[in-house]
N, CA and C of each residue as an Amber inpcrd file, in Angstrom:
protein
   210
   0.8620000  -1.1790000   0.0000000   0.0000000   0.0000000   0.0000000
   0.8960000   1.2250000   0.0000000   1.1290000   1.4840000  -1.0180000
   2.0930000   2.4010000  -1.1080000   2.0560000   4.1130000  -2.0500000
   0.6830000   4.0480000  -2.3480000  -0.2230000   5.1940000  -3.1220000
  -1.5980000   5.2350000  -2.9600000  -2.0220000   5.9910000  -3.6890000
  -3.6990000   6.5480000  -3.7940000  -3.6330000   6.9520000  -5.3560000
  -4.9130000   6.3330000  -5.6070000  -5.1060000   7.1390000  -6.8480000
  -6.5090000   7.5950000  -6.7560000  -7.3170000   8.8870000  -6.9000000
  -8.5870000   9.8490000  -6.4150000  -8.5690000  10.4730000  -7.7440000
 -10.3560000  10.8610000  -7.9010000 -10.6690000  11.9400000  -9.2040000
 -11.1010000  12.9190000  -8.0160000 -10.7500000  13.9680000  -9.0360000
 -11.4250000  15.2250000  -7.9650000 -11.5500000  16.7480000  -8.5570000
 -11.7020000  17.5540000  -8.4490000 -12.5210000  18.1840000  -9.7010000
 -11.3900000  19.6550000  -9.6860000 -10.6800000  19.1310000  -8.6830000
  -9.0910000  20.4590000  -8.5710000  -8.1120000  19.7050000  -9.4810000
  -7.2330000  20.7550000  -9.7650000  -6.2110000  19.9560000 -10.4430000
  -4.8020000  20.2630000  -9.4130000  -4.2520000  19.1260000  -9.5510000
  -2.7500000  19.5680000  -8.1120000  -1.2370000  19.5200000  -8.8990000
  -0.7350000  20.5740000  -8.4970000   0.8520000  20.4090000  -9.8760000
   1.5920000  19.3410000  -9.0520000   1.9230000  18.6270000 -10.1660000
   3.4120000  17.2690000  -9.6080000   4.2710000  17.7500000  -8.7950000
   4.5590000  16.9150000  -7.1040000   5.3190000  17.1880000  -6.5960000
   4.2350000  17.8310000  -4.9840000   3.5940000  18.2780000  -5.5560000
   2.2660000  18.6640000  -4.3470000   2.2590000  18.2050000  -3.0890000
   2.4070000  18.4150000  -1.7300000   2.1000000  18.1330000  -0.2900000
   0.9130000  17.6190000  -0.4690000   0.1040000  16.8140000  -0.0090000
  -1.3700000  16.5690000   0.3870000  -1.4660000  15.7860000   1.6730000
  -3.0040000  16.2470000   2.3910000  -3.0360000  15.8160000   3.7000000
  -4.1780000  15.3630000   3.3920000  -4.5160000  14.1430000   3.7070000
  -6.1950000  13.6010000   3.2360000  -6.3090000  12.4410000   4.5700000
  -7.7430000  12.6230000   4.8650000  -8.5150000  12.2490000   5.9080000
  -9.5060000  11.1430000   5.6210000  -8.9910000  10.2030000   5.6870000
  -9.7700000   8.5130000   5.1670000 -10.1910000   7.7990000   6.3090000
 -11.1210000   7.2560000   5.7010000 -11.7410000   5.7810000   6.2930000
 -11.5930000   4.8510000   5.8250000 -10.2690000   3.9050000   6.4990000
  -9.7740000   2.6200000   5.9980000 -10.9890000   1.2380000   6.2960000
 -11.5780000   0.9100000   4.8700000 -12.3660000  -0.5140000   5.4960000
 -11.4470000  -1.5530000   6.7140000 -12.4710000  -2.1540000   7.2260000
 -12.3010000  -3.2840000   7.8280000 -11.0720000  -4.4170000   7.3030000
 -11.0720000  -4.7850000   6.1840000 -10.2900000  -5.5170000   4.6270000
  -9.1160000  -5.0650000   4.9450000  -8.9360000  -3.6870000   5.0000000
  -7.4520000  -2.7310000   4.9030000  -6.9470000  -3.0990000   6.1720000
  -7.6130000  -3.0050000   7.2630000  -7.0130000  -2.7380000   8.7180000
  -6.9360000  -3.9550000   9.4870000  -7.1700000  -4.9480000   8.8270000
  -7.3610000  -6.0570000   9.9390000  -8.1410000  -6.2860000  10.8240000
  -9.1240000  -5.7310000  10.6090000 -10.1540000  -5.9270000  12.2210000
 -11.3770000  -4.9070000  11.7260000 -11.4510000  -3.3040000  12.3680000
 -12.7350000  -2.3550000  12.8070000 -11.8720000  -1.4010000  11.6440000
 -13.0830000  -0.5220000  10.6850000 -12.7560000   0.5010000   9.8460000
 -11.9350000   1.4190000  11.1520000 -10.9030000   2.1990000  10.4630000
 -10.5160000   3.0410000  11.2930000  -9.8730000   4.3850000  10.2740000
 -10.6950000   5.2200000  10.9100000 -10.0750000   6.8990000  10.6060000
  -8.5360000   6.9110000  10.5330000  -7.8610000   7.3210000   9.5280000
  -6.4140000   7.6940000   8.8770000  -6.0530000   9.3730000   8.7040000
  -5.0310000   9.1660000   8.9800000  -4.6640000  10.9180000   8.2220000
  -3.3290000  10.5360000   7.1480000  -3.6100000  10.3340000   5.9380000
  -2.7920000   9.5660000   5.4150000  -1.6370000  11.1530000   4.2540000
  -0.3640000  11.4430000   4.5860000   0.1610000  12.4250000   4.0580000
   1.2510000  11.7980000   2.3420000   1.2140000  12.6050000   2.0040000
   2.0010000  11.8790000   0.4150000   2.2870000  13.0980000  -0.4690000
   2.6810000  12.7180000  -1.6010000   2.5670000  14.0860000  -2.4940000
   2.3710000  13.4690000  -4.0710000   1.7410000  14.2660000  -4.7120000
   1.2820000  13.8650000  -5.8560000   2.7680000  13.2510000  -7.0010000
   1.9850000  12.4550000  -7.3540000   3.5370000  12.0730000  -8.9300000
   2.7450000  12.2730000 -10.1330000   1.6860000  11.9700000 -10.4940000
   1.1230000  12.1300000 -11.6070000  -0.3890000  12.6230000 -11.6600000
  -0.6920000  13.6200000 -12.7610000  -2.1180000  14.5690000 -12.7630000
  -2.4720000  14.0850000 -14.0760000  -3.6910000  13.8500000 -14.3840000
  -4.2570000  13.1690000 -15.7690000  -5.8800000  13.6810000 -15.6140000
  -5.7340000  14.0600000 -17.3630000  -7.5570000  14.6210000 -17.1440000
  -8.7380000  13.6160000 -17.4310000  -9.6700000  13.6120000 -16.6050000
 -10.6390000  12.6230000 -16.1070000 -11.4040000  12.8840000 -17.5850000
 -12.2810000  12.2240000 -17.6200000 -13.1490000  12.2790000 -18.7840000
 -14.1940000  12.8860000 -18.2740000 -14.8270000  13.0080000 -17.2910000
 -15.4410000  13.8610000 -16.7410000 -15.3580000  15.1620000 -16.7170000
 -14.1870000  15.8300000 -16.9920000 -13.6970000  16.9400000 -16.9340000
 -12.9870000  17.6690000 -15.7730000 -12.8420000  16.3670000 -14.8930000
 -12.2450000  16.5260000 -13.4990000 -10.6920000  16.2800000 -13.2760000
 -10.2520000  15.3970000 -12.7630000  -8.4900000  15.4560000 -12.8380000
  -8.2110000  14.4200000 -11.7780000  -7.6670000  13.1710000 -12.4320000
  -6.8790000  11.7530000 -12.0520000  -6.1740000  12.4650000 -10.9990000
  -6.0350000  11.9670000 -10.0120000  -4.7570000  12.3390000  -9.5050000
  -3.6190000  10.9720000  -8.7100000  -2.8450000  11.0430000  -8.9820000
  -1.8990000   9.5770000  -8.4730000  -1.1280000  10.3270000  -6.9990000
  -0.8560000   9.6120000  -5.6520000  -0.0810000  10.3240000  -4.8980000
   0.7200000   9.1280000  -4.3320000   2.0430000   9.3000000  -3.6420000
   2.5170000   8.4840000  -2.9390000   2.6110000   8.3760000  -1.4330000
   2.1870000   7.9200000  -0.9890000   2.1750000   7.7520000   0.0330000
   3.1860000   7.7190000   1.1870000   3.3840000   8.7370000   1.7930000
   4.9530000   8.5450000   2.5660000   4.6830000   8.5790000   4.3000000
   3.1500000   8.7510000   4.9760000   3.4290000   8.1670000   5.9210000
   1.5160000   7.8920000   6.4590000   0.9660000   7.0520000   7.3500000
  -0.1700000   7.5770000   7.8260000  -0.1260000   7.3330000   9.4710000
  -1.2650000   7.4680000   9.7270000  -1.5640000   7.7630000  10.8710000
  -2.5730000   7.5330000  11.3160000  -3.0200000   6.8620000  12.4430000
  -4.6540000   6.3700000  12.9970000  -5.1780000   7.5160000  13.3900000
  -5.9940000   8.0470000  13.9010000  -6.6460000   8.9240000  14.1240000
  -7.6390000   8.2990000  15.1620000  -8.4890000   9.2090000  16.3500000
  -9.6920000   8.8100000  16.8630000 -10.8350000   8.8350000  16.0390000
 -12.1100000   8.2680000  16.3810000 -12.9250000   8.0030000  16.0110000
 -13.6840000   8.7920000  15.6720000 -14.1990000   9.1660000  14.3570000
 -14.7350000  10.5030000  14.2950000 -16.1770000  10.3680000  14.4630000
 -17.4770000  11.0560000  15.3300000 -18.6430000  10.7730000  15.0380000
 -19.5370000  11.9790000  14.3040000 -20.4700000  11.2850000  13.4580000
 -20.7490000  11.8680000  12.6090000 -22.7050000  12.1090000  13.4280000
């Protein structure tokens, strides 16, 4: 698990910081979904057919987080 790849309707220049706030399934974590703060920076930007924007990131560290209630 070593990237993300997300559409999203910003476009981010190669090389980009990003801080993104996930909910890892059950599958991913071994056990109970659990809240992530997962940090990386983009390597590759590609335009969606949608008119939105691929984005590829790598992943360089995460982090559990508490439980967020909604």
């Amino acid at each position: 698990m070593g990237g993300i790849f997300l559409y999203t309707d910003h476009s981010f220049e190669k090389g980009s910081e990003l801080e993104m706030v996930l909910l890892l399934p059950a599958e991913l974590t071994g056990g109970e979904k659990q809240w992530v703060c997962a940090r990386g920076s983009v390597i590759r930007v590609e335009e969606a057919p949608n008119g939105g924007f691929g984005v590829a990131a790598r992943l360089d560290g995460i982090s559990a987080m508490p439980e967020i209630i909604s």
